[in-house]
PLY file of the C-alpha trace (Angstrom):
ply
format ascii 1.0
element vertex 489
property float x
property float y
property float z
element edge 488
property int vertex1
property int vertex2
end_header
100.53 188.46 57.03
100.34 187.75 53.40
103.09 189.63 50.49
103.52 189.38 47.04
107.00 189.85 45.66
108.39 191.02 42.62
112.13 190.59 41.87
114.03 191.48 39.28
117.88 192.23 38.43
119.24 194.08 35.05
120.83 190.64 33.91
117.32 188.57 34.83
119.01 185.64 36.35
121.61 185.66 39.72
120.09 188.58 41.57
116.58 188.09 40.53
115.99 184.92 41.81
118.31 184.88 44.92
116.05 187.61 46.15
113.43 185.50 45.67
114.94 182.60 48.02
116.05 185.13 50.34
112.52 185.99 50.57
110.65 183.12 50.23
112.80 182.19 53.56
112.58 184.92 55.62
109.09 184.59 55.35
108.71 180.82 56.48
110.59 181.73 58.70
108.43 184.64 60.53
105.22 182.08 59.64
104.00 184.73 56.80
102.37 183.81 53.24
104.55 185.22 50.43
104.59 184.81 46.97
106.92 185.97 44.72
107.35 186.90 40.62
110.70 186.70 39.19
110.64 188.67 36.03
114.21 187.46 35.04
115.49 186.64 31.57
113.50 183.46 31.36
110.21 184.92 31.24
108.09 185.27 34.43
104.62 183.40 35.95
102.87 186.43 36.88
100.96 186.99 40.32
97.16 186.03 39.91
94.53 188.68 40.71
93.23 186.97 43.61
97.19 186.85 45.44
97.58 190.24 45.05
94.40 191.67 45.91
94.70 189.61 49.45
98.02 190.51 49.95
98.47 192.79 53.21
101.81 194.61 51.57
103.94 194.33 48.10
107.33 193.97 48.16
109.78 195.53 45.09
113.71 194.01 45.09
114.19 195.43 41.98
117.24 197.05 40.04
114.86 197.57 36.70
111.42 198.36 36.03
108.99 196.58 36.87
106.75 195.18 34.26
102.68 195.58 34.66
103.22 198.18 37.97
99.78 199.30 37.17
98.91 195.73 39.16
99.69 196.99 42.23
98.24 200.53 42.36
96.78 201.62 46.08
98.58 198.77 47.69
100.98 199.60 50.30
104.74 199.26 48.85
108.10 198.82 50.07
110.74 199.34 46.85
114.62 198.40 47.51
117.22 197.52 45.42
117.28 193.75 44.61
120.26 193.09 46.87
118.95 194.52 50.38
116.41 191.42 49.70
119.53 188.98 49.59
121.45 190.52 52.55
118.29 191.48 54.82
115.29 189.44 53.73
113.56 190.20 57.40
114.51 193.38 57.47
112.70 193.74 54.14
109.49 191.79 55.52
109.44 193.73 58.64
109.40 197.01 56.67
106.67 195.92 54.16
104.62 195.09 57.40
104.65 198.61 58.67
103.58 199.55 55.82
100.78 197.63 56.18
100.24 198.80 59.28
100.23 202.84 58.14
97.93 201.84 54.90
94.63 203.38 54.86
91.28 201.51 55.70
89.93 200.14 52.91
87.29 202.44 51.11
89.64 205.51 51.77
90.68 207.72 48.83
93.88 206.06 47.24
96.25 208.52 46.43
96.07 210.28 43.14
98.49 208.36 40.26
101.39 210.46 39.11
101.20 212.27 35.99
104.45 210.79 34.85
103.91 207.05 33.60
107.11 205.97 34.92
108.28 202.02 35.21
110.21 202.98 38.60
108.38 203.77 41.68
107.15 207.63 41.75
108.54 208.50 45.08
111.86 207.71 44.07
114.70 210.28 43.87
115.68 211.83 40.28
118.97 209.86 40.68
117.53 206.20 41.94
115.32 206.69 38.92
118.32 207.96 36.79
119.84 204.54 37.68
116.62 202.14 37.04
115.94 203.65 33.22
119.58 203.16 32.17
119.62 199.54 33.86
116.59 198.58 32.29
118.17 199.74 28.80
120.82 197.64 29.56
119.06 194.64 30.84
117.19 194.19 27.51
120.58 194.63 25.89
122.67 192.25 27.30
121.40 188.92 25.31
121.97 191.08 22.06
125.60 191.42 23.51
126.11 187.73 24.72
124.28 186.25 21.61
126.36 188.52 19.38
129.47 188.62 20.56
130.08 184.76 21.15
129.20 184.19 17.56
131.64 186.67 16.36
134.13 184.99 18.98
132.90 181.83 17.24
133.52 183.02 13.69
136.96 184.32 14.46
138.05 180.86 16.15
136.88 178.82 13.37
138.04 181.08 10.42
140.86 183.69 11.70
140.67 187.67 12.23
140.20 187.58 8.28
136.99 186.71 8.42
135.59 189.63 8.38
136.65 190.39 4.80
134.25 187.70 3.90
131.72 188.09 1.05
128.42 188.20 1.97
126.76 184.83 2.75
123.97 185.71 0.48
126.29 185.60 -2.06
128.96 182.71 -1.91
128.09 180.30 1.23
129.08 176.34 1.03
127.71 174.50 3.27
130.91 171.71 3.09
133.34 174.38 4.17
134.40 175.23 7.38
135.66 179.64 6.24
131.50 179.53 5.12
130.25 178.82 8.32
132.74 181.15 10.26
131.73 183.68 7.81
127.91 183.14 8.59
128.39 182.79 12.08
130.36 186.28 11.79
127.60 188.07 10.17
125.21 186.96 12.36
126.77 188.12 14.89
127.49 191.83 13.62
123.91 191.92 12.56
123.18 190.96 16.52
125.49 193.66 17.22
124.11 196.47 15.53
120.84 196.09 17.81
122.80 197.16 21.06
122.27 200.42 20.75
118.89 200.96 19.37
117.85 198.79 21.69
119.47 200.11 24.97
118.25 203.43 23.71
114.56 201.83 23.10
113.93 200.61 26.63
115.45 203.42 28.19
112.99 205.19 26.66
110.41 202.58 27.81
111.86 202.36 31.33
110.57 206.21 31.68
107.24 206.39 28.97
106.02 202.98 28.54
105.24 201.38 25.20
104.92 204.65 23.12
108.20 206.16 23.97
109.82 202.70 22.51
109.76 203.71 18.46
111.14 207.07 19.33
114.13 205.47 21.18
114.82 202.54 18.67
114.90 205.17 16.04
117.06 207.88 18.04
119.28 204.58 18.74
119.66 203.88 15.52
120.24 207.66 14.93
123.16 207.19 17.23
124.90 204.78 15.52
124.28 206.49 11.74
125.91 209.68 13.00
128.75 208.10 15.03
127.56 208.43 18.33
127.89 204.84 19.91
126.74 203.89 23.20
126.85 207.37 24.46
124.66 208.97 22.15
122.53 205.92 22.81
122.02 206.43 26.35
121.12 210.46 25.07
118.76 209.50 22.40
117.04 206.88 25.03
116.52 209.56 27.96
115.32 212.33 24.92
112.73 209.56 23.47
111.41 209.32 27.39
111.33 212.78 28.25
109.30 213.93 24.73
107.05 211.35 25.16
106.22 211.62 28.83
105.98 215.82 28.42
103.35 215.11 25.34
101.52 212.42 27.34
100.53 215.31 29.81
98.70 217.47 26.90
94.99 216.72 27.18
93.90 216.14 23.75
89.77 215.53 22.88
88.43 212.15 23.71
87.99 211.22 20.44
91.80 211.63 19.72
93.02 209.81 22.76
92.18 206.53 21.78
94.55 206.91 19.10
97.21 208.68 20.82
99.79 206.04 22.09
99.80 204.21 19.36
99.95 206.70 16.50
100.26 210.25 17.57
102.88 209.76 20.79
105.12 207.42 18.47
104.73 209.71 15.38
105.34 212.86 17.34
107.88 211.55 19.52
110.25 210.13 16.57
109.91 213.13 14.59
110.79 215.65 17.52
113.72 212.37 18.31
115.29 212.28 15.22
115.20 216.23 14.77
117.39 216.27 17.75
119.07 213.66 17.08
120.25 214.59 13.32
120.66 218.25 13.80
121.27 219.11 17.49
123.13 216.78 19.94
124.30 213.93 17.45
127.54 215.53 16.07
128.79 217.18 19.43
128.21 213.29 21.27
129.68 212.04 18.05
132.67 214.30 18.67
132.82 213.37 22.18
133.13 209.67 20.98
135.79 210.05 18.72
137.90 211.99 21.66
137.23 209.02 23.96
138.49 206.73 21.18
141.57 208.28 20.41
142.33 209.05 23.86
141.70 205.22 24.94
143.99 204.33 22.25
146.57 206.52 23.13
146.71 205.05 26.82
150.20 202.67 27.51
151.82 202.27 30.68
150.90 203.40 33.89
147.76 205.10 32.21
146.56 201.66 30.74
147.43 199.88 34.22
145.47 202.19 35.92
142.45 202.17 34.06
142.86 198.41 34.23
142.34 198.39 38.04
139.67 201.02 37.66
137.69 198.99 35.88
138.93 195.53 37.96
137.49 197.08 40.91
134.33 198.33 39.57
133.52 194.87 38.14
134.29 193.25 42.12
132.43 196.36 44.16
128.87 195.29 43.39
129.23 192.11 41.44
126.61 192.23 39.04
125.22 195.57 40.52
124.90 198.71 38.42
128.76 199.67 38.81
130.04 196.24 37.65
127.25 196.64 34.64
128.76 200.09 33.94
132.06 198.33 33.95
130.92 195.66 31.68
129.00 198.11 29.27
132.12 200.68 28.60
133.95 197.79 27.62
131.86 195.77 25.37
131.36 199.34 23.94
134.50 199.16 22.84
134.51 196.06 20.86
132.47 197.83 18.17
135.07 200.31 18.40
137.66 197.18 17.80
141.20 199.42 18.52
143.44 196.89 20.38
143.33 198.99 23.40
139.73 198.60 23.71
140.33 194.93 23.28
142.84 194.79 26.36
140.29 196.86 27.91
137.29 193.73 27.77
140.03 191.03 28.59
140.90 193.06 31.90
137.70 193.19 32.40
136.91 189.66 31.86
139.49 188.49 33.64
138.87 190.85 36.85
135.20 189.30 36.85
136.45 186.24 37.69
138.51 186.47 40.32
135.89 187.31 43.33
134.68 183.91 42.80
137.83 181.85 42.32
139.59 183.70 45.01
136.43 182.88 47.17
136.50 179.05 45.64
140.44 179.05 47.03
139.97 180.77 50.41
136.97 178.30 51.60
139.19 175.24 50.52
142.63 176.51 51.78
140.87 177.58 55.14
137.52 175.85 55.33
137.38 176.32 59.39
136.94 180.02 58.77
133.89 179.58 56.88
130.17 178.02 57.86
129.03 175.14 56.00
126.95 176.73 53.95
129.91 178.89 52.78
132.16 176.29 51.68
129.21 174.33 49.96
129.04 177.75 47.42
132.87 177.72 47.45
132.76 174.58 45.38
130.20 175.53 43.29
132.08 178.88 42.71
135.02 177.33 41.09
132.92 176.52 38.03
131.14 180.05 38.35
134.47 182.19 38.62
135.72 180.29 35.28
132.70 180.80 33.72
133.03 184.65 34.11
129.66 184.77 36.50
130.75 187.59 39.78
127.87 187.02 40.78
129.06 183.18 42.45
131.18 185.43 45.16
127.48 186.99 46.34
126.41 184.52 48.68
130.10 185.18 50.84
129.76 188.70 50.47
126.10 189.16 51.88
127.31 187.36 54.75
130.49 189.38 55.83
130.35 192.16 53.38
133.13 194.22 55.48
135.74 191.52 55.12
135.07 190.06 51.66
133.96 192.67 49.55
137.72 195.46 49.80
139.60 191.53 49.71
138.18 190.91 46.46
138.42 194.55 45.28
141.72 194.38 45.77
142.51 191.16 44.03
140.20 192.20 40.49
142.06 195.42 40.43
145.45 193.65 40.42
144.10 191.43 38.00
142.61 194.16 35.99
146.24 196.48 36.10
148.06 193.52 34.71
146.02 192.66 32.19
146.39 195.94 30.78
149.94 196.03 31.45
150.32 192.43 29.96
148.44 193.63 26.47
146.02 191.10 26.98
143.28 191.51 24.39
139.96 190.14 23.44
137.07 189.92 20.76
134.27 187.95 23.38
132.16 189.59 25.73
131.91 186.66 27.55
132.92 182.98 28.54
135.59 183.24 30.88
138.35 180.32 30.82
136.87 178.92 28.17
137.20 182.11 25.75
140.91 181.72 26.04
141.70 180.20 22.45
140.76 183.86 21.31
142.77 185.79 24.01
145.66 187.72 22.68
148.78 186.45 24.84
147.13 184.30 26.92
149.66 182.71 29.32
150.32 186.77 30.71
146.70 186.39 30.69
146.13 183.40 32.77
149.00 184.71 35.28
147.17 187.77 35.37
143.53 186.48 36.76
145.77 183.51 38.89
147.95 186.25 40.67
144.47 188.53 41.64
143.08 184.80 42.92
146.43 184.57 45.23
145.62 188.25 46.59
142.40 188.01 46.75
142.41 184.80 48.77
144.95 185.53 50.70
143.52 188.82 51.77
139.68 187.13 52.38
141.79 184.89 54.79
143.65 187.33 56.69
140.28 189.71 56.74
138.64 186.89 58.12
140.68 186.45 61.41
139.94 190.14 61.84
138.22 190.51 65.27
137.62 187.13 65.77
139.11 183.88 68.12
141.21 181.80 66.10
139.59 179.02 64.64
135.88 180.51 65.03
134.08 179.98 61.96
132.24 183.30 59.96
128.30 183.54 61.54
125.26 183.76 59.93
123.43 182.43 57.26
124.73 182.13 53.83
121.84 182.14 50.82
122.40 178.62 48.42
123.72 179.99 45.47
121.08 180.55 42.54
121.73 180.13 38.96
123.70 183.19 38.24
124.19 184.93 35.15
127.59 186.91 33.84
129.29 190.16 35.18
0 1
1 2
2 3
3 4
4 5
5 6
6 7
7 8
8 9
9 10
10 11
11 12
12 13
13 14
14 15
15 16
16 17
17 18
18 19
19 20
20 21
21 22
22 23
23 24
24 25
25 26
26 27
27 28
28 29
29 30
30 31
31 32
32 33
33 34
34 35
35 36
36 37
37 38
38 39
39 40
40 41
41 42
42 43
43 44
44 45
45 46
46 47
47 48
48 49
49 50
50 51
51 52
52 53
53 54
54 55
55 56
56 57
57 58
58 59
59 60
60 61
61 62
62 63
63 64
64 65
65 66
66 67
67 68
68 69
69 70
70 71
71 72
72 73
73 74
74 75
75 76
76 77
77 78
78 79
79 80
80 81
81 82
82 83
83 84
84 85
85 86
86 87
87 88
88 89
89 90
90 91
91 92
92 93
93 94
94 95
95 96
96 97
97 98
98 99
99 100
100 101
101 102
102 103
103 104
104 105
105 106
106 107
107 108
108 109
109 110
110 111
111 112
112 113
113 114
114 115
115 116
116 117
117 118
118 119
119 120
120 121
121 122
122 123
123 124
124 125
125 126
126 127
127 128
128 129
129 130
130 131
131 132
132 133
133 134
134 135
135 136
136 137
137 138
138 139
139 140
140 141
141 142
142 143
143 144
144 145
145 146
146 147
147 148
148 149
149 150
150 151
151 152
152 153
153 154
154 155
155 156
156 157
157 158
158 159
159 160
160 161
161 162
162 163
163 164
164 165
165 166
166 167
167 168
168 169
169 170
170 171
171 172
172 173
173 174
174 175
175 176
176 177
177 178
178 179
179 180
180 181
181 182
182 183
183 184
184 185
185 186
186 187
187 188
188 189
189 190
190 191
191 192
192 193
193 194
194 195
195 196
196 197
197 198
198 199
199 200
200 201
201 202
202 203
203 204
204 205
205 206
206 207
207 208
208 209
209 210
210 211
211 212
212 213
213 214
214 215
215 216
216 217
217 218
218 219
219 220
220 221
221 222
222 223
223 224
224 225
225 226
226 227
227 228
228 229
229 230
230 231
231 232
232 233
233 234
234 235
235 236
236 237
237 238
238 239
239 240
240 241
241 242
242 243
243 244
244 245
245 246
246 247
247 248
248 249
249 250
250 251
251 252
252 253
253 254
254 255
255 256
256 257
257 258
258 259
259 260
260 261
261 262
262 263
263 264
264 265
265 266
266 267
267 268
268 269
269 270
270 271
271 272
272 273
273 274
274 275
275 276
276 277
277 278
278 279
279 280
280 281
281 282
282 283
283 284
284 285
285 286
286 287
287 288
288 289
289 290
290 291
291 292
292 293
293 294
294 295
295 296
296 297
297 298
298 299
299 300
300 301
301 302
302 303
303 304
304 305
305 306
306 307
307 308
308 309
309 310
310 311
311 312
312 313
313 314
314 315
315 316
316 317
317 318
318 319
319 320
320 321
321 322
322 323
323 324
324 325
325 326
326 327
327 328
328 329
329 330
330 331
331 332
332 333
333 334
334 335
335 336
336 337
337 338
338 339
339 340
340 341
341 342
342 343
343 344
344 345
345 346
346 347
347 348
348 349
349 350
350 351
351 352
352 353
353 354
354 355
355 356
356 357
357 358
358 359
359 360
360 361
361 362
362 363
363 364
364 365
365 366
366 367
367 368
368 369
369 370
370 371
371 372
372 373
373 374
374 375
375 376
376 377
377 378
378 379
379 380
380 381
381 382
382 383
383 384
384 385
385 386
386 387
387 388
388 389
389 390
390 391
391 392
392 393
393 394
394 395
395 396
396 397
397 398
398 399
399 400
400 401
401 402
402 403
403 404
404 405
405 406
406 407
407 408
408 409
409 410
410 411
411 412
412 413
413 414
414 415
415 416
416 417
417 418
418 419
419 420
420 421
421 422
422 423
423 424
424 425
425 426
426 427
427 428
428 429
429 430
430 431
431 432
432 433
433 434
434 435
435 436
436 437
437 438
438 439
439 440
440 441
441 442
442 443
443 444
444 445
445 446
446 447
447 448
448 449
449 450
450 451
451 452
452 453
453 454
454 455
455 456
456 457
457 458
458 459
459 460
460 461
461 462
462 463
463 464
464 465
465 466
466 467
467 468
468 469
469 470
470 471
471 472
472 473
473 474
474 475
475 476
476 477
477 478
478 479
479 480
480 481
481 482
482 483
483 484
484 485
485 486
486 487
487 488
């Protein structure tokens, strides 16, 4: 049998290419050709004609859209989410052989396209497609987030909270002093910023129309943040620009016109009708909606603020790196634009709960190595450097081989984590760096106790989990994936 792969993960790096291994080995293993295209952050090597055309079956781990689908069209297709490829490779392999198998003879009538030009397979249920547009959105957006926010995080460790009351550097910038270059790095850095959500809303918008729905949704982005709508009206705009431009790509128009039509009419059409709705209709009320969310989040103290803390701890463990970790992740680097100190204590709990399924995972395999394979306590060591580094995706390779046991134990240990954090009025300006953000946490030492007390419970409750319905001493079975380079919660 011959395959051809694509992977791909919202983030582009951990998921997308651990697929790919997990893949790549499960078919060595059952003696079958497969070749695989990571489209991951760092650019991708696409298939050639020739592999896919004498492929027997396509495979689709994917959590996004996939780029160029048109490739593929009439071949038979299995599409999962990128992380049944990294816990059941030959599961995946034996499925995409069956539907080999059930394909038509060649020469038989392919089945008609769908009239919707959709970047997420057409057989898909509303809500598995619901999930692929807004994780494509934020796929796109998250170097805009990491590039922006660690230069702000930059600007405010070399120049102070001030320096945001900075001239301009177009006006006053020396390159001898130290408050100029925090100042530059600062702007920067907002200007970064202020792509999020035009951009999120853009490929939203492309994740459901293709090229010509991406003007309308940069513009009803954009739209968004004019009238005070944030990430929310974002996410609005970005499913509007899709839906207008998909309904008008169904009108038949004369075939003189349709040459013309996805590059002028669809994008002129589509951004008028965008920004209509956007101005008049459902930007205020979503604006409204924002400013309620705001004042309640900085209202929250206590018990409240603990509580959403280990919400949003165990959200960023559940999946780690999945689409509820990334909704974790998004809500609170939302917030930093917002920049109330509550929504600062809300991205250092969440920070800080991102790390611990890694560490903890780091601790257990070194505390208790006989309880884990070799494999297993290889990653360990490499996940000491991942957990600090704010990457969730390190504790993967332990929980896609005993997902029972180690996925509630780390759960458990980011929501503690996440509670006390919030409790502790730990707050932050990065979106990202882990341990080595800390110079810019509020309070860091309740901060540090914080993620090392979720480590302790975590660990300690892998361990105990572990000699759950099994001999003392036995070791955990099955394979264990090598770790790939990961990218952040």
């Amino acid at each position: 049998m011959k395959y051809v792969a694509i992977t791909a993960c919202p983030t582009g790096i951990a998921h997308t290419y651990m697929a790919a291994e997990a893949l790549e080995q499960a078919a060595a293993d059952a003696g079958a050709e497969l070749k695989v295209e990571t489209q991951g952050s760092a650019g991708s090597t696409p298939l050639s004609a020739e592999d896919i055309r004498e492929a027997d079956a396509v495979i689709f781990a994917v959590d996004v859209g996939v780029r160029d689908r048109e490739r593929f069209a009439g071949k038979p297709l299995v599409e999962v989410p990128v992380k049944h490829a990294i816990n059941d490779a030959p599961a995946l392999l034996t499925r995409a052989a069956e539907a080999a198998a059930e394909a038509p003879e060649p020469g038989a009538a392919a089945p008609a396209e769908p009239a919707l030009s959709s970047k997420v397979a057409a057989g898909s249920g509303f809500g598995g497609r619901l999930r692929q547009w807004l994780m494509t959105g934020v796929s796109y957006m998250i170097p805009f987030v990491a590039a922006g926010g660690l230069l702000i995080a930059l600007s405010f460790a070399l120049g102070g909270y001030q320096i945001t009351d900075a001239p301009p550097v177009t006006d006053h910038f020396d390159a001898t002093s130290l408050v100029s270059w925090a100042a530059l790095a600062n702007q920067i850095g907002s200007a970064a910023f202020e792509f999020l959500v035009p951009v999120l809303a853009g490929f939203i918008a492309f994740a459901i129309a293709d090229r010509p729905a991406i003007a309308p949704g940069f513009v009803g982005g954009a739209i968004a943040v004019t009238v005070g709508a944030g990430f929310l009206g974002g996410l609005v705009a970005g499913l509007l620009a899709g839906a207008v431009i998909a309904g008008l790509k169904t009108v038949k128009v004369p075939r003189g016109i349709a040459g013309i039509m996805p590059v002028v009419v669809l994008p002129l059409l589509g951004t008028l009708v965008v920004g209509i709705l956007m101005f008049v209709v459902v930007g205020k009320p979503i604006a409204l909606a924002m400013t309620a969310l705001t004042d309640w989040l900085t209202g929250l103290s206590g018990a409240n603020a603990a509580l959403l803390g280990a919400l949003l701890g165990a959200m960023i463990a559940f999946d780690m790196g999945g689409p509820i970790n990334k909704v974790a992740y998004t809500f609170a680097v939302g917030g930093l634009s917002i920049g109330t100190t509550t929504s600062l204590e809300i991205m250092a709990a969440v920070m800080a709960a991102g790390m611990v399924p890694p560490l903890a995972l780091a601790l257990a395999s070194a505390v208790r190595g006989s309880l884990f394979t070799p494999a297993e306590r290889a990653n360990g060591r490499t996940a000491w450097l991942l957990g600090a580094s704010f990457i969730t995706e390190g504790a993967i390779p332990f929980a896609a081989a005993d997902p029972l046991r180690i996925i509630p134990s780390t759960v458990i240990g980011a929501a503690t984590t996440g509670a006390l954090s919030m409790s502790f009025g730990a707050t932050l300006r990065a979106p990202h760096g882990g341990i080595f953000v800390t110079p810019l946490v509020g309070h860091p030492l309740p901060y540090l106790a914080a993620i090392v007390v979720g480590v302790v419970v975590s660990a300690a409750a892998v361990l105990v989990a572990k000699r759950i319905g099994r001999p003392a001493g036995e070791p955990a079975a099955g394979p264990v994936a090598d770790t790939a380079e990961p990218v952040a919660a």
